[in-house]
Every structure is written in C-alpha cells, then in structure tokens.
N, C-alpha and C positions, 0 to 999 in steps of 0.2 A: 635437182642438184646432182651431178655427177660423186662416182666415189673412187678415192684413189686406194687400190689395196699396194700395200705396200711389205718390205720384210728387208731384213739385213742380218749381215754377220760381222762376227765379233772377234776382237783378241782373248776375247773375257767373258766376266758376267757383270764386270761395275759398270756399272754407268760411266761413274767420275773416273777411273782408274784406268779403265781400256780404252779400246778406240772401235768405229765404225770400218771394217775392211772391206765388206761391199753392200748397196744398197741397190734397190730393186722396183721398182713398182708400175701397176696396172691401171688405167683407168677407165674406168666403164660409166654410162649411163646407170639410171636406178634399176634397170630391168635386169640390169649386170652383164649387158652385152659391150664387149669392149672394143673403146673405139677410140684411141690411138696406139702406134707403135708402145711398146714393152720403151719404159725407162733404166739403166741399169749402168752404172759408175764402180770403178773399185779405187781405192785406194792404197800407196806402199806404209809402211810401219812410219810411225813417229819415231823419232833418235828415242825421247825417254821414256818409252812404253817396250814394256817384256811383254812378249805372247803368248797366251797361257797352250802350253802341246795338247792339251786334250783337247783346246777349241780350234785348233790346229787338225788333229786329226778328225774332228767331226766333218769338218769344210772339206778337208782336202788339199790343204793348202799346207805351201812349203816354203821355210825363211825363206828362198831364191825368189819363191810367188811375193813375197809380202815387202823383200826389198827392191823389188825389180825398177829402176830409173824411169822405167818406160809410164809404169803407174801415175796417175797424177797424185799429189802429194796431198796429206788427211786437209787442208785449209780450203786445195783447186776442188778435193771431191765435194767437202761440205758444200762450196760456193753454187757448185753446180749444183747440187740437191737444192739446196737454196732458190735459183733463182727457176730451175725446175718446175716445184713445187708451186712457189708464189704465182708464180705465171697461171695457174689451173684453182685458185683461191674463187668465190668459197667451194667447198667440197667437205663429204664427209670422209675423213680418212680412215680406213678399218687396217687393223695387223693380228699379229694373231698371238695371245699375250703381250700385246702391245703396253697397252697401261703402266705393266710393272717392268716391262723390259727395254723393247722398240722406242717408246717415246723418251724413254727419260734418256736412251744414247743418243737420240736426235736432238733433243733440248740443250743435254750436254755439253752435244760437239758444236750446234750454232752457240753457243753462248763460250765456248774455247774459242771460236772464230770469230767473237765480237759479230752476230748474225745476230738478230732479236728473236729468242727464244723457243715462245710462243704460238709457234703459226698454227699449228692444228685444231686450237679453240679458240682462237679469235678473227674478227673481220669477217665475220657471218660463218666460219668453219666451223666444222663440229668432227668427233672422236669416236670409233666405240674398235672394240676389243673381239674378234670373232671366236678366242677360246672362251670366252665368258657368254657369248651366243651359245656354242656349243656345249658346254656344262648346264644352262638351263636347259635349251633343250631335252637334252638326255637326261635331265631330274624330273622335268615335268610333263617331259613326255615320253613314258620310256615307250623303245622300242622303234622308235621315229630311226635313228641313228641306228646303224653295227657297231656297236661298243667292240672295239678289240681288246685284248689284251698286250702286255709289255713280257717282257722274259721270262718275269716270275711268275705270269700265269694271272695277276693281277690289272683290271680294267684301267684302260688310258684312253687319255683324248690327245695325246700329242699326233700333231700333224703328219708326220714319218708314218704312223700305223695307223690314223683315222681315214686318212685319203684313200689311202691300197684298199681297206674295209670295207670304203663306199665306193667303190666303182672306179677310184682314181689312180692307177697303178703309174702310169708311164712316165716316172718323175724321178729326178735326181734330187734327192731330201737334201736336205741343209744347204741348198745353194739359195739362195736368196729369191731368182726369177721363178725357179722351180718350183718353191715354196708359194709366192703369191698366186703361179695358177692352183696348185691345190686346194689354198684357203678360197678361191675364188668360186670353184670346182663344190667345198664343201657350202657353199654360202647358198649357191644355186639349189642345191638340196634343202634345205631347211625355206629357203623363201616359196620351192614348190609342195613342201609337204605342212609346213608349222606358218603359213603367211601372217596369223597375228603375231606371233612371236619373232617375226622379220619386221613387220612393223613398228613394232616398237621398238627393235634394237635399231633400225633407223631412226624413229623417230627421235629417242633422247639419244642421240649421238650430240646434239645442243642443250644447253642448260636451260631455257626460256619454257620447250615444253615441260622439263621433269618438272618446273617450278611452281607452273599450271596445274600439271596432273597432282601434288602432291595441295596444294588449294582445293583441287577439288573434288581428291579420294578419303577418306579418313573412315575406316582403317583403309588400308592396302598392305600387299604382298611385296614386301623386300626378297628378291634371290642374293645370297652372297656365293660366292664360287669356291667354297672352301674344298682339299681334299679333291678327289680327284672327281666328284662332279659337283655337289654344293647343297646349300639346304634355304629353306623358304621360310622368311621370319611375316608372319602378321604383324604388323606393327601399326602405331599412330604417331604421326608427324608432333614432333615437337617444339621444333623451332630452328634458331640457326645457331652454327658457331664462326669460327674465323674465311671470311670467304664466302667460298663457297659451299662448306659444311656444313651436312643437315645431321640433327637426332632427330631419331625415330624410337620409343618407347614398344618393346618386344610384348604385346598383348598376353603371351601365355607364361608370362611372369605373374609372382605373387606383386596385385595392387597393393593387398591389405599391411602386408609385409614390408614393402618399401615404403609405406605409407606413414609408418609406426616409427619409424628410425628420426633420428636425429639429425641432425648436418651431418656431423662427422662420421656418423655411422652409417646414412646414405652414400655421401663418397667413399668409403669402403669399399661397399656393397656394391656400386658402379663402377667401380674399379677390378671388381673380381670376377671370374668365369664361375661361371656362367655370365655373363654382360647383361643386367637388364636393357641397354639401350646402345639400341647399333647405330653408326656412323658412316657414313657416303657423303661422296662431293655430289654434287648436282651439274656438274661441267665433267663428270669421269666415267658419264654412261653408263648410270646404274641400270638395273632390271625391274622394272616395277610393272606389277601387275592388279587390276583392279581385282576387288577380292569377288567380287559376282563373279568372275571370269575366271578362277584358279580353279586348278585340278583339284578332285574331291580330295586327293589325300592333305593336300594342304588344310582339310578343316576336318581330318580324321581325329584330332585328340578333344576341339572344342566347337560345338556348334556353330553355326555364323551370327545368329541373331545375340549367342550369349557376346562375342569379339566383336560386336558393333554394339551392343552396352556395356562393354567395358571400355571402348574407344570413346562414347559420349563421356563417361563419368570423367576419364581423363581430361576432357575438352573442358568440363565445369567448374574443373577444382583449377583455376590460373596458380592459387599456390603453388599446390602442388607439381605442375609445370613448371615455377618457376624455379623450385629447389631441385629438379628432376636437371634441368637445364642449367644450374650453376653448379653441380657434381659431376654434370658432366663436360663441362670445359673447363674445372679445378683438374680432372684425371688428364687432362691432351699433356703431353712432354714437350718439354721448355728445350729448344736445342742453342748450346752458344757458339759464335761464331767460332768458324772453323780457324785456325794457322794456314791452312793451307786454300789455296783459290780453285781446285778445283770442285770443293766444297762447299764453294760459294756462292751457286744458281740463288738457292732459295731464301737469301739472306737478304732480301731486300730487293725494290724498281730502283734501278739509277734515272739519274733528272733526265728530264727532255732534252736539254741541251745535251750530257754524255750520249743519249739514243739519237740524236742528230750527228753527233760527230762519229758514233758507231758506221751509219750511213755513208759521210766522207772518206771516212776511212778505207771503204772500199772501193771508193770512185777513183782515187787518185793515184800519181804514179807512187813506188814503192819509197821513192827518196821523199816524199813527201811525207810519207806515214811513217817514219822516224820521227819526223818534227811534231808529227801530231800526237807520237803517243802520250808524253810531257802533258799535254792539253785536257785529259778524261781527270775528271773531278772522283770518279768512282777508282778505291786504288782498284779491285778486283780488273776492271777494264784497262788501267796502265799495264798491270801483271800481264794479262792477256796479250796484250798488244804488242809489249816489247817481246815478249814468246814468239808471237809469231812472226815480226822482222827478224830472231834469231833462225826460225825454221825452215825463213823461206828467203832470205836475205840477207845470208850472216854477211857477207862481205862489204853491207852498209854499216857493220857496227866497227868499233874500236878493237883489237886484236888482243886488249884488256877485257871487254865485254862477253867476245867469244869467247876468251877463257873462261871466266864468269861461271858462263853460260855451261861448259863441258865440263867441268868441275864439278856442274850442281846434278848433268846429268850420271856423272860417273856415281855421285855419292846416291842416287837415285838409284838406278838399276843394279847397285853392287852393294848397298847397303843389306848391314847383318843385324840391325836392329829389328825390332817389332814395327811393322811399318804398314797401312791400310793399300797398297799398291804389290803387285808382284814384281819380285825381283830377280835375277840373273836366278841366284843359290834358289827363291822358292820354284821357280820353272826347274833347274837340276832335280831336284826332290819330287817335284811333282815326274817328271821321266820315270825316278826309280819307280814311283807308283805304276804308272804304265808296264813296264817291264814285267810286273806280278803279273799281268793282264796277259792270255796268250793272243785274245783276239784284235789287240791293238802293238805289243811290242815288235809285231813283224813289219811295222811301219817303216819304210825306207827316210820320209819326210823326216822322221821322228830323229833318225840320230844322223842325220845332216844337223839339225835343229838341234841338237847336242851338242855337236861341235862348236856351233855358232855361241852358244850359250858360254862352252867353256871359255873362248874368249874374251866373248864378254867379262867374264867373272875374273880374267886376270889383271883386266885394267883396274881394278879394285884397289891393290898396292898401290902405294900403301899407306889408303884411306881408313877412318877409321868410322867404324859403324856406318 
C-alpha cells in the first residue's frame, strides 16, 4: 500500500475557526521511495475568516498573498484536494502532528464543502501521525534520534529543528512542500535504524490490526505522547467504549485499592490523575508494543512475570471489569449540540440520501445547486450549502440574501463580544503582542496586515457586539 505524506498551513490553530491556506503532499511506495510528482494547491482567504499575523508570519505569507484573485478560492482548493486524494485511495496517510492538527482542518474543511469527511480511515485507508512516531522513538530508544533543543535550551521534536539535527538542513520550514520532504526525510531514518518500531507505526495505521493485536496481547505497552516526548503505560485491555474507544487498565496501579471502593468512589478515583485507566481509539494509530519486546526500562519499577499476574487477576474478576468499564464511560463528557455549524462535524452521520445529494451537489451546474440546497434533510448541510452559493456564487442569490449574508459577516469579523473565532480587534491585539517581539515586529507583511485589519474593524459601525 502506498503512503501519502502530507502537511498544510493555516490562518490558525482551530480547526473549526480557520481555514486551510495551502496543502501539500508526497506519495511514495512502502519503501518511501517516491513516486509521483509533489501535489501542492493554495488557496485566497474566505470573506468571514480573520488570519491570525503570527500564523501569518510563520508562513510568510501577506494579506496581498492570501487575497490574491488568481488563488483558487477555499471550496476549488478543498475540491481539488478532494478529488486528489480520492484518486490514490487506499493508502496510508502520515502528517506530522496530524491527528490533533492536519486531519481535523481536513475533515473540517470537506465537511464546510459538503465533501464526506472521512477519507483518511475509511475504504481500506489507514492514518498515523509521524510526531507520535518520533516521541516514541526517542522514549524508547534513546539516542536513535539527535534530540535538539528549542531557544530556551529545552528538548524538541518539532520538525523546524529535528530535520537540520538529523542531516536534513536544505528546507524552507513552515511551507507546506518543504515540510513533507523533511518528515519524509525523518521517516526514512527511523525505518533504517528502529524498523520494528516502523512496522508497527505502519502497521496500526488501520484499526483491524490494533484490534487483533490487542485479542492477542494482554498485558501490553501503551506509549502516550505526552510532553515533549511521552511515557509507556503497561496496561490490560478492558474492553470497549463508544466507537472505536478502547480502555486499558494501567498495571502499576493499586488493584487492591480500586478494588475496595465503591461505585461512586471508583468513579472518583477514575476520574482523578493519576488515571488508573487510559483511553485510545483504535482507528487513531496508537503505539502498542508487545510487552516481551519493550525496552528494559519499561519494566524497571515492576518485574514482568509480577504485570502478567496482575493482568491474569484482572482477566478473572469480570466484576471487576465490569465496574472498571462503567466508571469509566460514566467519566467521557457529555458535549451539547453546538448554535453554531461550524461545530457541528461530530454531531451526528446524516442519512444516505443527504450523502447522496452531498455528491450531486457537486456534479451540477451552480444554478442548480441553489435549487438543491432546500432539498438536505440535515439543517447543518442546508447551512453549508447555502454558505457556499454565497461564496462562490453570490450573484445566484437575492440582493436580500446577499445582504443577509454581509451583515452576518460584518457582525462576525468585527464583533466585540466573547466569541470562539478571531476577530478583526482580536488580530489588532494580537499585532500589539508582536510588536513587544523584536524578532517578529520588523515584519513588513505584518503592518500591511495592519492596515488591512483597521479596515476591516471600521465597517463594524455601527454594529453592535
């Protein structure tokens, strides 16, 4: 199965709130020799998205770059990532803090584009994360990696200073293209120095192996990637929660102790840090390692044979699993639907028929997909839909609509209330921060992007909050 590395940049750091400005990626065979042209799209600003200047000057990019005409617009670039990507299905896709960052703006923005979601774990594809390759690594096997440091003299694994460390210097950092050769660069190291531990961040890049492996390990080595490289929990499989959530019970917990409590004083107790019982999806390319196979220090505090009879005891007592296992899907948080739609990925599948007309909707000419946004049973996908005839086609709506429409963006980007989005005044604010900075205030970009902002902030009049 080929793998596509991939990276992008941001207005931001939300998922929901920014936007994708350019996206990137490589695809190589397994051996990670690659073998087609470099893919690589950017996109101009959306009308109701501010961009935050310090992500601004990481890139290098300037209001003139982000509004430029010539750009195709955030719906043309998603589409083309889109139909991109789909085209080279299944594959494994790797990024680099992907999980918490990359996928979830990908997911995002096809689901703002009425795109289906999903594509990187389903229809034989699989997922994994190459900074979460690289903190094991370098937890479990030190010295594999050149650990650099960051400014203050403290260890980092960001890609900027890992790459230059290991031999990869020749690279313009935070560009998107540039980025996936490095992480590509770093991958090739680790597959010729740590090859089981490339193996298996291949291999559970799908959920079907971790499913097996965790059938037929008990105990095994959970890595979580906490901090800036991570730590290795012994643990025994528990069971499942919503999905595709597993618990794992942390072995060098007191048994005797959670054993002795109560309901409501085991939910407590599982609710508190220390965690006796850690959580992973099984489709989010965890790191599991069999416990015959961990580095010694993993079993520096408890011998192996005492954490394989503390794993059986747990296997025997089903009670006890089973109140182990309802303290800890009483602790998961309850979220309620959001007001707002861009909040609204994880609320829910809409029916076959709305993901079938998702589909038409992009087949057809544009005057048609007026008529069809009326038709989505899901309102989140009406919301979307009619968004995006305003963004890409206002001159199909009503001259009532597009007011509508400019109205709600003004009250957006120039709103002075508390608001989960950045706004014209928080980008002003965030400048004066820059400005303290000598290493960044001498930015020319920076107060171009000033001026633009003050602008912005006068069409605010004379709206209220």
């Amino acid at each position: 199965m080929s793998l596509i590395f991939y990276d992008l940049e941001t207005t931001g750091t939300s998922s929901r709130w920014d936007q994708i400005l350019q996206f990137a990626c490589i695809r190589t065979d397994d051996d990670l020799n690659i073998i087609e042209e470099p893919f690589e799209i950017r996109s101009r600003l959306q009308p109701h998205i501010v961009a935050s200047p310090g992500a601004l000057h990481v890139t290098g990019q300037s209001i003139e770059d982000i509004l430029d005409p010539q750009r195709p617009s955030h719906y043309e670039m998603v589409s083309a990532i889109r139909e991109h990507l789909s085209g080279r299905c299944p594959s494994v896709f790797v990024g680099y803090n992907s999980l918490r960052f990359d996928e979830e703006f990908l997911r995002n923005a096809f689901y703002a584009c009425l795109h289906q979601p999903y594509l990187t774990n389903t229809n034989g594809s699989g997922r994994a994360d190459a900074l979460l390759l690289m903190k094991a690594v370098a937890t479990l096997h030190p010295g594999l990696l050149n650990v650099p440091e960051n400014d203050a003299g403290k260890p980092t694994l960001k890609l900027d200073r890992l790459a230059p460390a290991n031999g990869f210097s020749d690279f313009n950092a935070h560009d998107a293209l540039a980025d996936v050769y490095a992480m590509i660069a770093m991958c090739r190291i680790v597959k010729e120095r740590a090859r089981e531990a490339w193996a298996r961040f291949i291999e559970f890049a799908r959920p079907e192996p971790v499913e097996r492996f965790l059938a037929d390990n008990d105990p095994l080595v959970l890595f979580e990637p906490y901090g800036v490289f991570g730590v290795a929990y012994v643990v025994s499989p528990l069971g499942r929660g919503q999905g595709r959530l597993r618990y794992a019970l942390d072995l060098l917990c007191d048994l005797d102790e959670l054993a002795g409590l109560d309901d409501e004083q085991l939910a407590k107790r599982v609710a508190r840090s220390p965690k006796p019982i850690r959580r992973f999806r099984t489709n989010a390319a965890p790191f599991l390692w069999r416990l015959a196979d961990s580095p010694p220090d993993v079993l520096r505090e408890v011998p192996e044979h005492e954490l394989r009879a503390r794993a059986e005891r747990v296997r025997q007592d089903e009670a006890f699993v089973a109140r182990l296992l309802a303290a800890a899907q009483a602790a998961e948080k309850a979220y309620e639907p959001s007001q707002h739609v861009e909040e609204g990925l994880y609320e829910g599948f809409w029916s076959p028929s709305d993901e079938r007309l998702m589909q038409t909707f992009h087949s057809v000419p544009w005057e048609r997909r007026v008529m069809l946004c009326g038709e989505f049973e899901d309102r989140r996908l009406r919301t979307l839909a009619r968004r995006l005839i305003y963004f890409e086609r206002p001159d199909l709506l009503t001259q009532a609509e597009r007011q509508q429409f400019e109205e709600a963006i003004r009250r957006r980007t120039c709103s002075d209330a508390e608001v989960p989005w950045l706004t014209a005044s928080g980008a002003l604010a965030e400048l004066e921060q820059i400005a303290r900075d000598p290493d960044r205030r001498a930015d020319e970009r920076l107060a171009a992007y000033r001026n633009y902002l003050e602008k912005v902030a006068l069409t605010a009049a004379p709206l209220e909050g």
